[in-house]
Each structure stands twice: as structure tokens, then as C-alpha cells.
C-alpha positions as CSV (number, residue, x, y, z in Angstrom):
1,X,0.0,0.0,0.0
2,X,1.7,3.5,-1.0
3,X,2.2,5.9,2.0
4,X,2.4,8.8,-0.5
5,X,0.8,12.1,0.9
6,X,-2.3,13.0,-1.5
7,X,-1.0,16.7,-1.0
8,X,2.2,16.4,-2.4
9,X,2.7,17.0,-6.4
10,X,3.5,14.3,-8.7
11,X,6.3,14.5,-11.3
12,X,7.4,12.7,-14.3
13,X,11.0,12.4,-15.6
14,X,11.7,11.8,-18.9
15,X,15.0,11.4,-21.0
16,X,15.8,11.5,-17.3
17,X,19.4,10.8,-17.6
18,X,20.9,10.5,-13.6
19,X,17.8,12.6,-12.6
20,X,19.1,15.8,-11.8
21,X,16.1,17.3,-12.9
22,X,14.0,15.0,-10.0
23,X,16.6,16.3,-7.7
24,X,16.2,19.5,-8.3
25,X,12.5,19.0,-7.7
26,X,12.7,19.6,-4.1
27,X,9.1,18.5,-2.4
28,X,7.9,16.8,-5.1
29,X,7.3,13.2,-5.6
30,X,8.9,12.0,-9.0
31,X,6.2,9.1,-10.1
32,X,8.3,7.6,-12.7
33,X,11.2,8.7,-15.2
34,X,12.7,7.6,-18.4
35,X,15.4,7.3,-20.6
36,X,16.8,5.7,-23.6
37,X,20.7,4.8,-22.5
38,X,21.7,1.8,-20.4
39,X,24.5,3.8,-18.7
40,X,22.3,6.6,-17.2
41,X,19.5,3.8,-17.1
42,X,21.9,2.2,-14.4
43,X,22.9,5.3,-12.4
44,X,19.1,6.5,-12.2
45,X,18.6,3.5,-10.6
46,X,21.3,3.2,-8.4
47,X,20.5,6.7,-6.8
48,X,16.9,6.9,-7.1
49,X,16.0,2.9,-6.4
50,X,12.2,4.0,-5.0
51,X,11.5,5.2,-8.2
52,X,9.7,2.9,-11.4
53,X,12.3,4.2,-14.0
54,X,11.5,2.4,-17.3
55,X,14.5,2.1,-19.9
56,X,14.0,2.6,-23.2
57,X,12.5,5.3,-25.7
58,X,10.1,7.3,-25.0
59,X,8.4,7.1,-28.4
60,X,7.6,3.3,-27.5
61,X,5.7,4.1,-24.2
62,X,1.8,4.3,-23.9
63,X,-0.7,5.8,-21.1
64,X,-0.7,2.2,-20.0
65,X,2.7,2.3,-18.7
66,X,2.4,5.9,-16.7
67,X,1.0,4.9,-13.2
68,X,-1.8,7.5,-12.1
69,X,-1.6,11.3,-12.8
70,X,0.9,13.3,-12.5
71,X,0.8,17.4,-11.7
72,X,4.0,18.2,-14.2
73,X,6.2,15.9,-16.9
74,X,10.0,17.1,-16.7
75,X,11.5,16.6,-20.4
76,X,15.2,17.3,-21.1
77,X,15.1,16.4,-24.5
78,X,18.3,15.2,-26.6
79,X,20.1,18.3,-28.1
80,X,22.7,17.3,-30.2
81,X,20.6,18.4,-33.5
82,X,20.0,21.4,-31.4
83,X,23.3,22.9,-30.0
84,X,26.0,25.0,-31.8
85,X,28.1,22.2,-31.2
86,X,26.1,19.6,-33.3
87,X,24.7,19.3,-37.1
88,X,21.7,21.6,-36.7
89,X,19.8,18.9,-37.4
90,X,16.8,20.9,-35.5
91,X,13.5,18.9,-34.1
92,X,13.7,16.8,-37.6
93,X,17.1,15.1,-36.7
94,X,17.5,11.4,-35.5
95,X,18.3,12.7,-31.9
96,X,16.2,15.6,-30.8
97,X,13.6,14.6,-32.9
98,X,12.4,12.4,-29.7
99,X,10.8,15.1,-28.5
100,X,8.0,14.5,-30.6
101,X,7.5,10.8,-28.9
102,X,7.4,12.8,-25.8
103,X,4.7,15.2,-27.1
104,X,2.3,12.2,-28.6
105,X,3.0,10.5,-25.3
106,X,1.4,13.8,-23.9
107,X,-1.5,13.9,-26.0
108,X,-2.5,10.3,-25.5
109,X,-2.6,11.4,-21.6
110,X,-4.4,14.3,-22.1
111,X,-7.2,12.4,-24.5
112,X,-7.5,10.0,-21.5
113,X,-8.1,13.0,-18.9
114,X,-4.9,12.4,-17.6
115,X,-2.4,14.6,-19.1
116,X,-0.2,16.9,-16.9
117,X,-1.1,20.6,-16.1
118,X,2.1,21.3,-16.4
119,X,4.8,20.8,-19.0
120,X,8.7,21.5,-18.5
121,X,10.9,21.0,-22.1
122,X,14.1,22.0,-21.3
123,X,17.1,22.8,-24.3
124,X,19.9,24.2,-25.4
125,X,19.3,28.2,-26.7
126,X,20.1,26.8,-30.2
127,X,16.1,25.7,-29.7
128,X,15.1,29.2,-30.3
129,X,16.9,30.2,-33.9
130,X,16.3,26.0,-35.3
131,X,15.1,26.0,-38.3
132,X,14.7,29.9,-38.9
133,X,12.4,30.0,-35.5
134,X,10.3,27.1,-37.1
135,X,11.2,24.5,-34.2
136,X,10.7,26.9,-31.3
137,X,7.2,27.8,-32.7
138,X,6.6,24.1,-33.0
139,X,7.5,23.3,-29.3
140,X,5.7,26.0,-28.2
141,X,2.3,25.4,-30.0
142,X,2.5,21.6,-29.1
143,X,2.7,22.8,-25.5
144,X,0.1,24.9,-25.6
145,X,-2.4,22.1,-26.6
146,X,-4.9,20.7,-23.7
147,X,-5.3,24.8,-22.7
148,X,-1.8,25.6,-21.2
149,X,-0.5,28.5,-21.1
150,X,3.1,28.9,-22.6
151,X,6.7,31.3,-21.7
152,X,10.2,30.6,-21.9
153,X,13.1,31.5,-19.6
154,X,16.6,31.4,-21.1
155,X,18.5,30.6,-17.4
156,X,22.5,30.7,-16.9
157,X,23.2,28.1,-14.4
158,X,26.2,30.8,-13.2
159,X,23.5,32.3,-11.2
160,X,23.9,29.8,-8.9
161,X,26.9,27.8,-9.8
162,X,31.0,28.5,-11.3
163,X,29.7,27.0,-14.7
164,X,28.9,29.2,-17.6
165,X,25.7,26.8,-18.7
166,X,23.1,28.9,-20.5
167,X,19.9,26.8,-21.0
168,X,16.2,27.3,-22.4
169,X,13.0,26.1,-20.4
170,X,9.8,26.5,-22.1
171,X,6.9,25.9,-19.3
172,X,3.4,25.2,-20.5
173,X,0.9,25.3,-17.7
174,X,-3.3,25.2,-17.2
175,X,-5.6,26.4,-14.3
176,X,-3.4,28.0,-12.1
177,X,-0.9,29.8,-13.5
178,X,2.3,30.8,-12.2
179,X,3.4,34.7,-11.8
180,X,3.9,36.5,-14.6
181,X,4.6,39.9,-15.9
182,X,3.1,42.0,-18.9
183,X,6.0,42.1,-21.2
184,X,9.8,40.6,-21.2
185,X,11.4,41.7,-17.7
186,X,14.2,40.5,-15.5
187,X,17.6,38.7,-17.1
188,X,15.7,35.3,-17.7
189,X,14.1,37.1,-20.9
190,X,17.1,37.2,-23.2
191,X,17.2,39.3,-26.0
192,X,17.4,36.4,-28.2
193,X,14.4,35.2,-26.6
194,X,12.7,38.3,-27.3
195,X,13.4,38.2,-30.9
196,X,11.9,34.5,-31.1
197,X,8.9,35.4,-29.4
198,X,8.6,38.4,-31.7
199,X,8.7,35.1,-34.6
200,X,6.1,33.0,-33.4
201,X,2.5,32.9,-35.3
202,X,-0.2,34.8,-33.8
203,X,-2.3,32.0,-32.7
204,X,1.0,31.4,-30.6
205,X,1.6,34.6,-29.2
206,X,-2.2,34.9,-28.5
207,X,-1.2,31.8,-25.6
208,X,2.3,33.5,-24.6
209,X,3.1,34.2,-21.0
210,X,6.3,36.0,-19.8
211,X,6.4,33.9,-16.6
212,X,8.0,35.7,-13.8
213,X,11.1,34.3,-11.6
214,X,13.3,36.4,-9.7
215,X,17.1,36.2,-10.2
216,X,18.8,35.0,-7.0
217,X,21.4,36.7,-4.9
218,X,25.1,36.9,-6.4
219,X,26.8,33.4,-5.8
220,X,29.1,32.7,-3.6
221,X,31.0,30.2,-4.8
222,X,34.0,30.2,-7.7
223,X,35.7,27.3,-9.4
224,X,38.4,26.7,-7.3
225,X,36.1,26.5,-4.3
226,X,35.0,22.8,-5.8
227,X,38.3,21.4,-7.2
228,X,40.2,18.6,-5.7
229,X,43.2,19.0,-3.8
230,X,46.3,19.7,-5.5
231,X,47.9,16.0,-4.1
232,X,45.0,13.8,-4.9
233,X,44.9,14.4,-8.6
234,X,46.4,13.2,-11.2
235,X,48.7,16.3,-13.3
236,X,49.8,16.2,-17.3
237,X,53.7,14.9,-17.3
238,X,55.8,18.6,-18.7
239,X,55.5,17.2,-22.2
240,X,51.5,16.8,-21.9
241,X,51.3,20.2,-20.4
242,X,54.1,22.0,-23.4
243,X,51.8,20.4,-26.2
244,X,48.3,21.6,-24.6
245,X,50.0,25.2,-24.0
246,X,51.4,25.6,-27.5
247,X,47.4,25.3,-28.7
248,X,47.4,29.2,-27.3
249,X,46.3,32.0,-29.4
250,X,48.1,35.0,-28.8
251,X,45.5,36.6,-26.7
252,X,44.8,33.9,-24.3
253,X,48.6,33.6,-24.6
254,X,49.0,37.4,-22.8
255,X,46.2,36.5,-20.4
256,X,48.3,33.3,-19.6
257,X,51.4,35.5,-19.0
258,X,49.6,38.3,-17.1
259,X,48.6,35.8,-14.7
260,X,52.1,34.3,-14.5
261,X,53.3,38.3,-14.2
262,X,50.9,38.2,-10.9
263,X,52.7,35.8,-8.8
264,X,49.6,34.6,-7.4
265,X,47.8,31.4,-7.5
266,X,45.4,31.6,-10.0
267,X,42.9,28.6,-11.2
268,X,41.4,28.7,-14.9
269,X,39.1,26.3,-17.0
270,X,40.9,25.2,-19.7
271,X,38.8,24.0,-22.9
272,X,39.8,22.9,-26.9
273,X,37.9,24.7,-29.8
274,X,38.2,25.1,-33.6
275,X,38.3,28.3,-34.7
276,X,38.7,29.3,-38.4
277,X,41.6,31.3,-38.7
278,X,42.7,33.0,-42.1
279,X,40.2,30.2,-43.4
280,X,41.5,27.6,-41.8
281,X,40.3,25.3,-39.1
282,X,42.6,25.6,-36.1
283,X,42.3,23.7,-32.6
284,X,43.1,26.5,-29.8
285,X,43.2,25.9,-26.2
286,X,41.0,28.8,-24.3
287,X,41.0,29.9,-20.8
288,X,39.3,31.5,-18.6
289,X,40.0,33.2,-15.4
290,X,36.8,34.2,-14.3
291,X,35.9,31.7,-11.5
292,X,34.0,30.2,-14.1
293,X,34.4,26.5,-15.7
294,X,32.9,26.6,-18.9
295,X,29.8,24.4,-20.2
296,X,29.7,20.7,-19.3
297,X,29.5,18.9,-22.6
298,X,30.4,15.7,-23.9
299,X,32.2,14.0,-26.6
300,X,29.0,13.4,-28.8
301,X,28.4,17.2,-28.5
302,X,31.3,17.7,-30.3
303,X,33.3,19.8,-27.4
304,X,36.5,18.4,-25.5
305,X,36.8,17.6,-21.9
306,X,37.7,20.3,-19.9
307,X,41.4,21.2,-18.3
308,X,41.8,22.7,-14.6
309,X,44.9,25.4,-15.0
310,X,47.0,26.2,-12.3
311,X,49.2,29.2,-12.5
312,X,51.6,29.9,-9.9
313,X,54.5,32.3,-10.6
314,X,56.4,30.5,-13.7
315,X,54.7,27.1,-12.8
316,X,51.8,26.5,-15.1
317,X,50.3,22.7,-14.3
318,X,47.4,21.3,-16.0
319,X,45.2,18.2,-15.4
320,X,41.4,16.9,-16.2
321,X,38.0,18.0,-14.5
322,X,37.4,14.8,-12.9
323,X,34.0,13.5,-12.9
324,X,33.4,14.7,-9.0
325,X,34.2,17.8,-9.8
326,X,32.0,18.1,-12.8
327,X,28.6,16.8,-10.5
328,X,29.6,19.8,-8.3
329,X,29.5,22.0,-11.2
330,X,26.1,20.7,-11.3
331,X,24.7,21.0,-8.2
332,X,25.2,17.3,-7.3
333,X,25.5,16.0,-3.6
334,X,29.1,14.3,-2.6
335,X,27.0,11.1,-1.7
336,X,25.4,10.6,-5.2
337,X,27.1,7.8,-6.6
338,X,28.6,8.2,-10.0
339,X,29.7,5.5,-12.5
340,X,32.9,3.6,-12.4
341,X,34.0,4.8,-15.6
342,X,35.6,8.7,-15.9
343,X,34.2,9.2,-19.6
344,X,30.7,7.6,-18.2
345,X,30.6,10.1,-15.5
346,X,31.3,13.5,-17.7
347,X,28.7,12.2,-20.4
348,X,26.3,12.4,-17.1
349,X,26.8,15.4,-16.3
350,X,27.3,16.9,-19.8
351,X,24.3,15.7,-20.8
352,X,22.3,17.0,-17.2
353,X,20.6,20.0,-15.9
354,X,21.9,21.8,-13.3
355,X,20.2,20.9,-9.8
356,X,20.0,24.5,-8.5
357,X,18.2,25.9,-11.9
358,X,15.4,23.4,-11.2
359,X,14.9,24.4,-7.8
360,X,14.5,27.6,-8.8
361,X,11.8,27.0,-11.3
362,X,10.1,24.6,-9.0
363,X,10.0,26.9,-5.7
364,X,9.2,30.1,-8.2
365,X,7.3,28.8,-10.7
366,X,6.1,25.4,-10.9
367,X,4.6,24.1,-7.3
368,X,2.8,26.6,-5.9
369,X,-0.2,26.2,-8.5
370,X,0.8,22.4,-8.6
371,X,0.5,22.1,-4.5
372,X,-3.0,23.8,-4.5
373,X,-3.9,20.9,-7.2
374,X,-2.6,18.1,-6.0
375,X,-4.4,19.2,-2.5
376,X,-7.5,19.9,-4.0
């Protein structure tokens, strides 16, 4: 017999990864989650064993499988036909084209009287320019079916966390609706967002909300704040180091040497890119010195793993984030258990949402309305 309390909301977690998202759902009962890959199939499971988590895609489930109802479905869908970093495949590519299981999964639900009020997709900002605008307006009118409401908030996890991680999440909700204001305000709507709004259809627009979240207090916390001690990490041997240095464009070269000219300790996030330079496609290595690591990605996003750079006087050491290091980038507790494997681990994390982001949403958005519902 279930000793849930009838008062407290219900969530669903799909492409659910390690389920971050659920985490981040703080007094909310996640009801059951998906995902597609073994790997994060197993490490759901092995941090989350009380709840049903049902591996494979989502374009395969039915109503049948979903126990009950559930006040909001949580859906970071696949990016990699989304992101700068991938084909620009948009919502008609192999990989982030599972949204639309996700959305007929939705509409079966709501023909049975038991779809969600409340819809979360979550996405890189390459969402909003896809396709000319076209997928955004897609997403957004697919929400808006069943008679929710629909807004976007394009959210920097840097708010909260020493990770530059910008993310879209468009929120579709019916009966009662979360705060909102009469127009774009506050630094959630981006000027970017602005113009994709300003691109949707009319019938789309006519169903708009510009949802309302405050931005939280300055964080407290920098990237050196969550490394690993210097002696329990493993550094590049001098040749490593000379070969990864020598990827330097002159500019992050003279940043490189004014924090050399310092004599302090300084910490930067060290990452590879291809740039075109006089037309030709040239891997540099970047830094950055702003108490900021730089986004979380993985190998199938096309972006490397990221360096930690120590600069002390002449002495300039580099090593790997570790996979530790990366959940604390995003938000994770030191007791959640990550996989064996140091490449598993990143993708995990890459491919996550940052823990403190979905707090926000859920205490400023998403479960006041969904408490007075679930109570009712």
C-alpha cells in the first residue's frame, strides 16, 4: 500500500538521464522517469531505487505504462541536432527529434483526462533560432495544446553555480498559473528570446506568457572553491602540459602570462575549440579566469573535456576536471554515486541539468499552483 501524501505534487522524468532534474524537484514526488541509454539507465537506478524508471524510448511508451496522474512531466530532451556544437539537425534530426515521442506520449494522456497541467521542455538556446524559429514555434504550439498556457526563460546556471551553462526552459501550464509579468522583464528574458517570441504565429503569441522568476542573490561560490586538492589528482607529465600550451592563441597567450606576471595562485578552465583562422580550421586551447568553468558537454556534443589550469609564478600545471568535480558543477551531492568509468561520469553530467536551476523553477514557478492541485 503507497504511504504517499495526497498533497504532495506528482512529477514525471523523462530522457531523465541520472535525474538531476528530479533532484532539483525539491518536495515533489517524481512518479516515474525515463530514458533511452543503459548507462544513465543504471545510475538513475542506483540513486533513485524508489522510483519505477523504465529504460527505453520514449516514443515506445503508452498511457498504459504511466501509473496514475501526474501534476508536471519534466522533459530534457536530446540536443545534439540542437546545440552550436552539433549538425543543426533541429526537431527533424535522429536525436532531438524524440521530443515528438514525448509530445504524442502527452497527447494520448491528455485524451484519457490524464495529461499533466504542467509541461517542463528544457534545451539548449540553439532551440530558439532552429530552423529559422520554425522548431521553437513548434514546441511551443505543441505545448500549448490541452489549454496551457506557454513562456520561456533562457536561465544561466552561473547564477547559482562557477559553470557558464546557459539553457532554455519553455513551461506550459493550465488552471493555475504561475506569476507573470506584462511584457519581457528580469535577465531570464534574453534578447534572443525576445526576438523568437517576436517570430512566433499569432495563434502562438495569443497563448504567450512571460512567466515571472526572480534572479537569485550573487553566488558565492568560484571554481576553485570545488576542485580537488592539488595531491589527490592526477597532473599532465611537462610534455602533456608544453603540447596543450602551445594550442594558445596569442591573446589567451597574454592573459596566460599576465597571470604568470601576478605571482599569485590563479585557477582557470581550460577547454579545446576550432576556430577558423585565415580560413583555416585551427584547434586552440581557451581559458578562462573568471571563476567560471565553462559548459559541461560531452564527446557526442562535439566539445573536449575540460582542463583545470594552475598558474603559480612561472609554474603553469594542468590536469582533467574529474567526474566529482564536474557533479559539483552541477549541483550534485558528494554522496550521489557516480559510474565507475571517468568518460561515463562526464557524459552524465554533460548531458544533465543543473540541480540548483530546477529548484528555482520549482520553488518560483512550478509548485505553488501544482501544491493547491494536488491538495484539491
Amino acid at each position: 500500500m503507497s504511504n504517499h501524501r495526497p498533497d504532495v505534487p506528482v512529477a514525471w522524468e523523462f530522457f531523465a538521464g541520472g535525474g538531476l532534474a528530479g533532484m532539483g524537484l525539491h518536495g515533489w514526488r517524481i512518479g516515474f522517469a525515463n530514458d533511452l541509454d543503459p548507462a544513465k539507465g543504471r545510475a538513475f537506478r542506483e540513486n533513485h531505487p524508489e522510483v519505477t524508471f523504465h529504460l527505453g524510448d520514449v516514443g515506445a511508451l503508452t498511457p498504459a505504462d504511466l501509473p496514475g496522474r501526474a501534476d508536471l512531466a519534466w522533459a530534457s530532451s536530446p540536443c545534439q541536432d540542437l546545440s552550436l556544437a552539433g549538425a543543426r539537425g533541429g526537431l527533424a534530426g535522429r536525436r532531438s527529434g524524440a521530443f515528438w515521442g514525448f509530445i504524442d506520449l502527452m497527447r494520448a494522456l491528455d485524451a484519457e483526462g490524464r495529461g499533466p497541467d504542467g509541461i517542463v521542455v528544457e534545451n539548449v538556446c540553439g532551440l530558439l533560432t532552429s530552423g529559422g524559429g520554425a522548431d521553437f514555434a513548434a514546441v511551443c504550439a505543441a505545448l500549448s495544446e490541452g489549454g496551457r498556457r506557454v513562456g520561456a526563460l533562457e536561465i544561466d546556471a552561473a547564477h547559482w553555480l562557477p559553470q557558464s551553462r546557459p539553457r532554455l526552459f519553455v513551461v506550459a501550464v493550465r488552471g493555475d498559473a504561475p506569476p507573470e509579468t506584462t511584457g519581457p522583464d528580469g535577465p531570464f528574458h534574453s534578447s534572443r528570446l525576445i526576438a523568437a517570441h517576436d517570430r512566433l504565429p499569432e495563434a502562438v503569441r495569443a497563448n504567450w506568457a512571460w512567466w515571472s522568476l526572480a534572479a537569485p542573490p550573487h553566488r558565492n561560490l568560484d571554481l576553485a572553491t570545488l576542485l580537488e586538492p592539488d595531491d589527490s589528482v592526477n597532473w599532465f607529465p611537462s610534455e602533456r602540459a608544453a603540447a596543450a600550451l602551445a594550442l594558445l592563441s596569442p591573446l589567451h597567450r597574454r592573459r596566460l602570462e599576465a597571470e604568470r606576471a601576478s605571482g599569485a595562485r590563479r585557477i582557470a578552465a581550460g577547454y579545446r575549440r576550432v576556430r577558423i583562422e585565415d580560413g583555416i580550421r585551427t584547434q586552440r586551447l581557451e581559458l578562462r579566469f573568471d571563476g567560471l568553468a565553462g559548459c559541461l558537454r560531452t564527446p557526442a556534443g562535439g566539445s573536449s573535456r575540460q582542463m583545470v589550469v594552475v598558474v603559480e609564478g612561472s609554474q603553469t600545471r594542468l590536469r582533467w576536471l574529474t567526474p566529482r568535480e564536474a557533479a559539483r558543477l552541477m549541483g550534485v551531492p558528494e554522496d550521489w554515486r557516480l559510474p565507475p568509468s571517468a568518460s561515463a561520469g562526464l557524459k552524465l553530467m554533460g548531458d544533465a541539468v543543473a540541480v540548483p536551476v530546477v529548484r528555482a523553477l520549482s520553488e518560483g514557478l512550478l509548485k505553488p499552483g501544482a501544491g493547491r492541485r494536488a491538495a484539491a
